[in-house]
N, C-alpha and C positions, 0 to 999 in steps of 0.2 A: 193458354199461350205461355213459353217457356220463354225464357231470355238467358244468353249468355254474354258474361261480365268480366271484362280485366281490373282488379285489385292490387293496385302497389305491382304488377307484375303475376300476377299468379287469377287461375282465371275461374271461377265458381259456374255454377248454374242453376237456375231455382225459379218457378213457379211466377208471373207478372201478377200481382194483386190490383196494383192501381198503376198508371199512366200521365204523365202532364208533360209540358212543351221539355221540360229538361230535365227531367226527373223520374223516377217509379221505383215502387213498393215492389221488391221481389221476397217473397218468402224460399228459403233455402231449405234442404232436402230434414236439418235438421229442428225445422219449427223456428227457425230466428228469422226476424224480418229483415233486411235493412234495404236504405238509401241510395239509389244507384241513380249516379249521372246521366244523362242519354249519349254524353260523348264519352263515357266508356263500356258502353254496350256494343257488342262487337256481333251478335246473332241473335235475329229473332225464330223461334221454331217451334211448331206446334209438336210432333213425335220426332224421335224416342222424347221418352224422361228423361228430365237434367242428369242424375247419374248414369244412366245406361250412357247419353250421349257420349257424356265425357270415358268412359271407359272404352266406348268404341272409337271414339276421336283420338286416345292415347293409343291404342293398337294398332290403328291404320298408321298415323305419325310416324312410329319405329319403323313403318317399312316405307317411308319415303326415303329415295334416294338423292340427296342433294345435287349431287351433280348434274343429274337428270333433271332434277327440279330447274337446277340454275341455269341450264340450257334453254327447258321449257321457256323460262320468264322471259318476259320482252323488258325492251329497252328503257320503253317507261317507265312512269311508278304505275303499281297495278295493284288490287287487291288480294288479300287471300282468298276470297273465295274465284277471284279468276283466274287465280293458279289451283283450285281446286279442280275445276271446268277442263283446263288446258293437260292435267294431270292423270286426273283418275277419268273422268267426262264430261261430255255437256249437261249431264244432268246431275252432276254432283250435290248430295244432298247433305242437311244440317252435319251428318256424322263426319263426312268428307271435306266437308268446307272447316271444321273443327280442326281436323285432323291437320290441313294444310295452315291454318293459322299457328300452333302449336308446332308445327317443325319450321314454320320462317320464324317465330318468337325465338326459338333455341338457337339458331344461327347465322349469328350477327356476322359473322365470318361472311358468309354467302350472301344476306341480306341486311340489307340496312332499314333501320324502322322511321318510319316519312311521316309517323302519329295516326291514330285512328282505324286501323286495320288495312295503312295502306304500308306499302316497300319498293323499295331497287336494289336491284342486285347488284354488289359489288363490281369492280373493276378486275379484272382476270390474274391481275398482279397482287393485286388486296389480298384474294383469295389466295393463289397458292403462297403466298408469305403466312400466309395465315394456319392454313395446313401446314407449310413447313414446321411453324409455332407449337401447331397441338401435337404434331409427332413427336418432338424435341421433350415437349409435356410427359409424350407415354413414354420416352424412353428413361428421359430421366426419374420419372416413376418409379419404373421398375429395375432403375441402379435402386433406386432408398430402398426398395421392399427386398430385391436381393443381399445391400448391404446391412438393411436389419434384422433379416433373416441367418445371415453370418454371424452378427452378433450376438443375436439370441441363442445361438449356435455354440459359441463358444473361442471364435473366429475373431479378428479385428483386420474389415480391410484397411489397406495402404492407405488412403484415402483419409480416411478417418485418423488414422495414426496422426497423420500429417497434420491435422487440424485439433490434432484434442487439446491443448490448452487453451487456444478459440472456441472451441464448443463449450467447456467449464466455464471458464472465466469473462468470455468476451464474446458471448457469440453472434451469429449471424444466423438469425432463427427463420432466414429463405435460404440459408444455404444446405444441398442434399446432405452434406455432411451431417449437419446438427438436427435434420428433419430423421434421417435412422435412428440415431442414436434415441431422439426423443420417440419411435415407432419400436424400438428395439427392447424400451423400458417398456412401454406400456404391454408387449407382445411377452417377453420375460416376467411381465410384475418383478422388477426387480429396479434398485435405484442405481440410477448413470454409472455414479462412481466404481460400483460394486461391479456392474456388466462389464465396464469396459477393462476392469482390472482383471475381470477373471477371463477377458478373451482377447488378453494380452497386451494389451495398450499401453500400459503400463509395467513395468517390468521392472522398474527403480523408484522404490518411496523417497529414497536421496535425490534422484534426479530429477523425481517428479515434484520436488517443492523448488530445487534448484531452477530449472526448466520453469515454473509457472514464474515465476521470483522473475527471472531474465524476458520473459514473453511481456507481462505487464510495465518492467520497470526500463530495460537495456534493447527494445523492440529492433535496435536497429544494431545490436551486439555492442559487447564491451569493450573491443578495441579503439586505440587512440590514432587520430591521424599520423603524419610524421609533424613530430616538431621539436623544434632545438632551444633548450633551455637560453634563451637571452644572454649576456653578461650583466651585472650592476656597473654602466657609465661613470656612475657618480665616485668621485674620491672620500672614501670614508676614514675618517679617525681610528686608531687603534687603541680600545678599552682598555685602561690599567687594570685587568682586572682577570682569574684565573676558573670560568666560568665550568657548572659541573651541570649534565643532564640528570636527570631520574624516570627510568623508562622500562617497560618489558622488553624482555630480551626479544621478542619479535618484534618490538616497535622499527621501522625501517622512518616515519615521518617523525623524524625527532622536532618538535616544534619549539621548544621550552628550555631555558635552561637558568640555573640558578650561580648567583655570586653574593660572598659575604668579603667586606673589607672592613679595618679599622679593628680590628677587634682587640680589645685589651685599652684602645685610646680615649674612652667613655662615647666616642662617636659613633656608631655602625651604619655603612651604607649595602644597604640591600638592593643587589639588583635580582630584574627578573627580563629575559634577554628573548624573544621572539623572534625564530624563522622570519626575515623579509623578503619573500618572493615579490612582495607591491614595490616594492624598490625596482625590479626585474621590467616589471609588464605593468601597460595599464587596462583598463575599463574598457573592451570591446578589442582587445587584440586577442590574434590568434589563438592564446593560452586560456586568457581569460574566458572564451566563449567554450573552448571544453569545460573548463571549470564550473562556468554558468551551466551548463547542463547537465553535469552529473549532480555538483552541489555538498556533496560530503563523501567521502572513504565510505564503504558498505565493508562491515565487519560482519564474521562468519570462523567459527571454529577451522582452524586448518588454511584458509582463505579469504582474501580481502580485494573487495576492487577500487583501485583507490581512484581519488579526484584527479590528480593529477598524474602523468603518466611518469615513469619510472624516473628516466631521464632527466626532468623536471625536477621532481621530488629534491633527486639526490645533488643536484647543483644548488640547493638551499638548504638542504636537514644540514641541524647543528651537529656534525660529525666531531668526534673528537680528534685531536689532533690538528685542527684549521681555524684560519681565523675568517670568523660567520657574518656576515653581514644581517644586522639583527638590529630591530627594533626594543631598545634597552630601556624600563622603567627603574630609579633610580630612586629607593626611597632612606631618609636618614632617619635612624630611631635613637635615642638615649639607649644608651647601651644596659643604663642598671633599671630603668624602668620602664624599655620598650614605648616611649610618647615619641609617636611620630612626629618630627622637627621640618619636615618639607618634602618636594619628591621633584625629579626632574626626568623629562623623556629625552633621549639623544638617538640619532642614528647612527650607528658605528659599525665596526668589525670586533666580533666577541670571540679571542679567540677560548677555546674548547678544551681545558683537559680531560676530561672523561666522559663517558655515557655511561653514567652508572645505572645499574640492572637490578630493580629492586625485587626481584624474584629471586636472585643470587644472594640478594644482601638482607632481606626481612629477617631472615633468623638470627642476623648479626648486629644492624642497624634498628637492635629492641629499644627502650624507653629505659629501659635500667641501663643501657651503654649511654644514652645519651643526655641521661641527666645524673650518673654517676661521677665519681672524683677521680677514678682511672681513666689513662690515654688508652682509647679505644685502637686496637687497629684494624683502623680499614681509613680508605680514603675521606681528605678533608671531613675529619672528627669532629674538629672544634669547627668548623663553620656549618655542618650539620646539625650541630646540638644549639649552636645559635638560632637556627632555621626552624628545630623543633619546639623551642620556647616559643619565640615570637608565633607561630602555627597555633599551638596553644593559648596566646593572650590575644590572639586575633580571632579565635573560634570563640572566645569567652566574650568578646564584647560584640560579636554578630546576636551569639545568645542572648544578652541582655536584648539587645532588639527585636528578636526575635519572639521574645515572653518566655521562654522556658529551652531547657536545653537539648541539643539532639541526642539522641540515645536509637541507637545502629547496634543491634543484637543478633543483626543476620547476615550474616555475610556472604560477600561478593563470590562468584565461583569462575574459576580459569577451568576451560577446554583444551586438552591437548592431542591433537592423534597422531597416533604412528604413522607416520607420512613426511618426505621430505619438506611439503610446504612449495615447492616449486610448480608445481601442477593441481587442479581441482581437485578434490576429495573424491572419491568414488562411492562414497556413504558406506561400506562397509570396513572403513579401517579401525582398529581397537583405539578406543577416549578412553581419556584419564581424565575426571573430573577432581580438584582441589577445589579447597575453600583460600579464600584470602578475608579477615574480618576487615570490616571498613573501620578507618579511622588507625588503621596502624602506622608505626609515625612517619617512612616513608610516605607513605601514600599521604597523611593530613599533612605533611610541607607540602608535596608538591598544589593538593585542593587550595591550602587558602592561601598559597603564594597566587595562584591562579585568578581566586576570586578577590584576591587584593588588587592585581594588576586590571581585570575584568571591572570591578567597578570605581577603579580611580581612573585609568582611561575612558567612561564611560562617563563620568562626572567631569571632565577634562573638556570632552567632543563639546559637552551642554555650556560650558562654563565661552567658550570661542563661537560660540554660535555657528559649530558643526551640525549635523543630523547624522544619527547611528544608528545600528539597529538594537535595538535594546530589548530585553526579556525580564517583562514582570509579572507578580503577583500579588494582588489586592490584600488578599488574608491567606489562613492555613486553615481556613473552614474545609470541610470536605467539599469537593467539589469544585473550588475556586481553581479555574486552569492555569497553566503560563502561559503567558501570551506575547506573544514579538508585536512591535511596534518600533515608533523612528524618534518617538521621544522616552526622554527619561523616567521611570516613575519607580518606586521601592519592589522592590522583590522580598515579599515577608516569607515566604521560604527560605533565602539565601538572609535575611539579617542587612541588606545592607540596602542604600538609599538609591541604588541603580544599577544596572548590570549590562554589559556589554559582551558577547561574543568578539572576543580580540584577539586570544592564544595560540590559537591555533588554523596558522592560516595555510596551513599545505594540505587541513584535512576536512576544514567546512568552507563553502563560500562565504558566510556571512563572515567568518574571521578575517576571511579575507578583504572582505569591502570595508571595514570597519578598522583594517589595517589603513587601506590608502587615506582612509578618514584621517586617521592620528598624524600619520607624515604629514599631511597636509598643513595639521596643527606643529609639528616640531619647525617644522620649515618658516609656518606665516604670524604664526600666534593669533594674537585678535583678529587679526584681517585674513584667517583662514577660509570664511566662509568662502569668501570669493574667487579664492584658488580650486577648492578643494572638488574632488568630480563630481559629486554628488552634491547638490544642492538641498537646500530647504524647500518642502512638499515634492522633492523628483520623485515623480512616476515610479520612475527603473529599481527605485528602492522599494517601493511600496508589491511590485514585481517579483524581487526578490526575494521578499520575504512571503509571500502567496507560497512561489514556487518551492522555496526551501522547505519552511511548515510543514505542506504537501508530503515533498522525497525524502523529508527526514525521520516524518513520521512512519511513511511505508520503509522504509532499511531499518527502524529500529523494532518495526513489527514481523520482518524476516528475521532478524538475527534471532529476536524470542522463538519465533518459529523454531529456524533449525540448533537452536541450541536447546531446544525441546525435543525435537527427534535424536539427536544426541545423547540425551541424557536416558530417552527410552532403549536406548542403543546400550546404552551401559549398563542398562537392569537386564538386556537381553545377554550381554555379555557375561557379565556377572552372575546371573541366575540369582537374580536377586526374588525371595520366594516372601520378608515379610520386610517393613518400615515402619519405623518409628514416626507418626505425625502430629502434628496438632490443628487441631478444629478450626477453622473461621467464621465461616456461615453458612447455613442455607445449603450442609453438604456439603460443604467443600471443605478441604484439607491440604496445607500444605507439610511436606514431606522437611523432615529436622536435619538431614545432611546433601539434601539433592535439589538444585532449583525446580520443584516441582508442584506443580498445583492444580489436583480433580478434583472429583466427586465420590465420595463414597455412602452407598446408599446406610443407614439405619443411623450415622452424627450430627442428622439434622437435629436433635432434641440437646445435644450436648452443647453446653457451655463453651462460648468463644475462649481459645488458650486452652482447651483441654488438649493433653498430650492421649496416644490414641497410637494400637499398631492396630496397622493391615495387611490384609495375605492380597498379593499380586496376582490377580486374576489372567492377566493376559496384558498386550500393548498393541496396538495397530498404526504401525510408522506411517502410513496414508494420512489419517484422520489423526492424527496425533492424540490419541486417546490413551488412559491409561486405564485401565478395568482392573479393582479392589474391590476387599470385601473386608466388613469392619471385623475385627476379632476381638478386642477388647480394649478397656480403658489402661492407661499405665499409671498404678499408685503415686500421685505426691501431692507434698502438699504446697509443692508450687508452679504458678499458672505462668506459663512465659509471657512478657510482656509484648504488648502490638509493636512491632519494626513501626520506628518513626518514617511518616511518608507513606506508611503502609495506608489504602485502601482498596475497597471491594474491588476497584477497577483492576488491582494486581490478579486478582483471583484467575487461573488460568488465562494469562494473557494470550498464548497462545492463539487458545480459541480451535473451535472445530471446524475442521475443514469447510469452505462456503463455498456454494457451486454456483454460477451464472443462471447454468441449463436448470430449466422449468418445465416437469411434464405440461401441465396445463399451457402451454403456451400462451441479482445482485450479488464480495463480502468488505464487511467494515472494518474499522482500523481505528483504534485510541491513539489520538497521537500521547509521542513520549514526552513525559517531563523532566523539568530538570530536580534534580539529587540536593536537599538540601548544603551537603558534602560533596558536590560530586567532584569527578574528577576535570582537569582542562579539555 
């Protein structure tokens, strides 16, 4: 006696050994015994053999007609083998009754399973919804297998075009789209990136970083709604006082500006003068919720999109020539020994004489003009060189806090391309890459007038029982992050005992909320808490700074991006064939005049700070890779020292392209820190 059995869904047959009320011993065709239920024994039969049966029960199956079938069945629930009977005939035997259990199993569509080998057939409307379904199945089939067939081809349909930055980055691994593609690779042996590049998809390595950049971060495009820059209501006082920017000459969000008085009378009051847009608008109006949603300017060689829309911008950047309504810190130093004597915050009108352009003026505004005994000429001399002193006895006693002093041996790099700037980049326009060293004296006024004003407002908000958002760091061990938070605590990078994002309120959010903070404090003083928008433990802050974190880490992991296709840009342009580098680790090498950092195979054994050329292999603007090859050591007998702030994490920030798409059916991002020096 043979007995056939359904298993989890699939159906055996094999030999009866033993029998009892719920149970029996079947041995199967391959010598294994096992345990079968009696309530899922579904055929008892002496001939054929278990496998003959079952092979002849599959062959009859394929030629039942379901339609025919589903006509046949009655209305009841019935058996398969009495649609065996009704079927093939009245005498239907083990192979035929098989046969008909095996095509109602497969076709839930047409039948429905009532448990135990018993069914009903569907409702007329069930069914053709259901046919309608599996055709819909074969059609869009054979779109994927046509469209991977295109691609392996050499081809990219429309279709696909249309969705390739969803399919890399973010995709929908039911959608036809990303099912070819992932049928096109396996079909090619060839990886995503590569297929769809070589059949066409792809046609712009500029646009295709640009493009992915705007898909993940700007999904809903970068334009701004309509809106009209507010007036400031309020009547503000007019600053005695003849205030000077220091800025690149593309800077359009002037946020900053500097003033020296008293000079020569042993007193000096320094101010440092902030864009107030929070004067303008507050916490949840119109302006403010684009602002919440972008969160900071996205910088980009040639292009920028800023926080605020144009319009906006320019009815607050400290423009020269106007008088600014500006959020002014006010500090008095001893003129002969820089001892800070007090400091006061006012809300006023600053008016503006210059915007001065320290990319015009670095060759002129050197350290030998500004601490020589000749009248320099260029504008406000002498309150420059007062600015670069104090810059200097403020960086020296952050040092002291700090344990040791900074040392910047590498310096910053400006991107420039041949292009108006009024429209996108098209990635093929001719870069000029410059150095600028950090720490030159332009640039160290403006840093630690910044991070004067940054952490005395930020010790100000704590001292009124404000909340701010503040940026600190534990130690300057490797590893130790920076971190935002709403309370105060020491930033041992920056030297100083708290740090606040305040300066720059046209260009990050967080400056901006941490602005309406401070008005809060000029207006209420101690009993600012209770004015001020933001409260102690609110939410909306702890919000803000999730969300900023987040967008600020991804825009400043674009700009490395494409200020790394850039720079491959300019080796292509250039025909740059060798480079001077030096070793860091584990194969990697950074480049001695280009921001640039790979791997070159055979400097894993060499010595970190070894200097080292290499012949330029090749570049691939996609994958932002740069392909070298080591040529030789370069004699000296000195090892350049590690860039302060330098660690492994800088090692090709870039990074290699990261694809979503997985044949077998995620890319990551460091956020940025801040610049022991950096800038506002």
């Amino acid at each position: 006696m043979y007995a056939l059995f359904d298993d989890a869904g699939r159906f055996h047959a094999g030999r009866v050994m033993s029998e009892a009320d719920s149970s029996m011993q079947v041995e199967l065709d391959s010598g294994k015994r096992v345990k079968v239920k009696a309530a899922n024994v579904m055929l008892k039969f002496a001939q054929p053999g278990p496998a003959e049966l079952i092979a002849q029960a599959q062959a009859l199956s394929a030629e039942i007609e379901l339609d025919l079938a589903w006509e046949f069945a009655p209305e009841a629930e019935f058996g398969f083998a009495d649609l065996a009977r009704d079927y093939f005939s009245a005498s239907a035997g083990p192979a035929e009754q098989a046969a008909a259990l095996f095509r109602l199993f497969e076709a839930p569509h047409y039948f429905r399973r009532m448990g135990k080998g018993m069914f009903r057939k569907a409702p007329e409307e069930t069914v053709k919804a259901a046919l309608l379904g599996i055709e819909r199945k074969k059609q869009l089939a054979a779109t994927i297998d046509g469209w991977a067939a295109d691609l392996a081809a050499g081809q990219c349909p429309a279709p696909v075009r249309e969705q390739l930055y969803r399919i890399l980055f973010k995709p929908d691994k039911n959608s036809a789209e990303y099912k070819a593609v992932v049928e096109a690779s396996k079909l090619a042996q060839r990886a995503p990136l590569d297929l769809l590049k070589d059949a066409g998809a792809i046609d712009s390595p500029y646009q295709f970083h640009w493009r992915r950049f705007l898909f993940e971060q700007f999904p809903h495009g970068t334009g701004f709604p309509e809106l009209s820059a507010p007036a400031i209501k309020e009547t503000l006082p007019l600053a005695p006082v003849q205030a000077f920017s220091i800025d690149d000459s593309a800077t359009t969000e002037i946020d900053d500006a500097l003033s020296v008085t008293g000079l020569g009378s042993g007193t000096v009051i320094f101010g440092i003068h902030i864009a107030a847009p929070a004067l303008a608008f507050e916490p949840d109006s119109p302006i403010d919720k684009v602002a919440r949603e972008r969160l900071s300017t996205v910088y980009m060689p040639g292009w920028k999109l800023t926080m605020l829309p144009d319009e906006v911008v320019q009815a607050y950047t400290l423009t020269e020539g106007r008088d600014c309504p500006a959020v002014s810190l006010y500090l008095t130093f001893d003129e002969a020994t820089l001892t800070l004597q007090g400091s006061e915050t006012r809300i006023e009108r600053v008016p503006i004489a210059a915007n001065l352009r320290h990319d015009q003026l670095d060759e002129v505004v050197t350290e030998a003009a500004l601490t020589g005994d000749a009248v320099a000429e260029y504008p406000f001399a002498y309150e420059l060189a007062f600015a670069f002193r104090l810059a200097r006895s403020l960086k020296a006693q952050r040092e002291v806090v700090r344990g040791k002093p900074e040392n910047f041996n590498r310096p910053d790099y400006n991107f420039r391309l041949d292009c108006d700037g009024n429209s996108e980049p098209r990635g093929d326009e001719r870069v000029l890459i410059s150095t600028r060293r950090r720490g030159a004296p332009l640039d160290l006024i403006v840093a630690e007038a910044m991070i004067l004003a940054n952490s005395t407002w930020g010790g100000w908000l704590a001292d009124c029982g404000v909340p701010g958002i503040y940026r600190s760091q534990a130690s300057m061990l490797p590893g130790v992050k920076v971190r935002m938070g709403t309370r105060p605590q020491p930033h041992a990078g920056m030297g100083v005992a708290q740090y606040s994002w305040s300066t720059s309120p046209l260009r990050r959010y967080v400056d901006l909320v941490n602005q309406w903070q401070i008005i809060a404090c000029a207006r209420h003083g101690r009993t600012a808490a209770l004015a001020a928008p933001f409260r102690p433990k609110d939410a909306s802050l702890f919000a803000v700074i999730s969300n900023f974190d987040a967008a600020y880490s991804a825009y400043n992991d674009f700009q490395r991006g494409i200020e790394r296709y850039w720079t491959l840009r300019w080796l292509e342009q250039n025909e740059a064939a060798e480079l001077e580098v030096t070793v860091m680790k584990d194969g990697l090498v950074r480049a001695e005049t280009l921001p640039l950092v790979f791997r070159v195979p055979g400097t894993e054994s060499l010595p970190r700070g070894c200097p080292v050329r290499v012949r330029v292999a090749g570049t691939d603007l996609l994958t932002l890779d740069l392909h070298a090859q080591f040529v030789a050591r370069i004699d000296t007998e000195t090892v350049p020292a590690v860039n302060e702030g330098e660690t492994d994490d800088d090692a090709d920030s870039a990074g290699p392209l990261t694809l979503a798409i997985d044949l077998d059916d995620g890319g990551a991002a460091a956020p940025a820190e801040d610049l022991p020096a950096g800038a506002s």
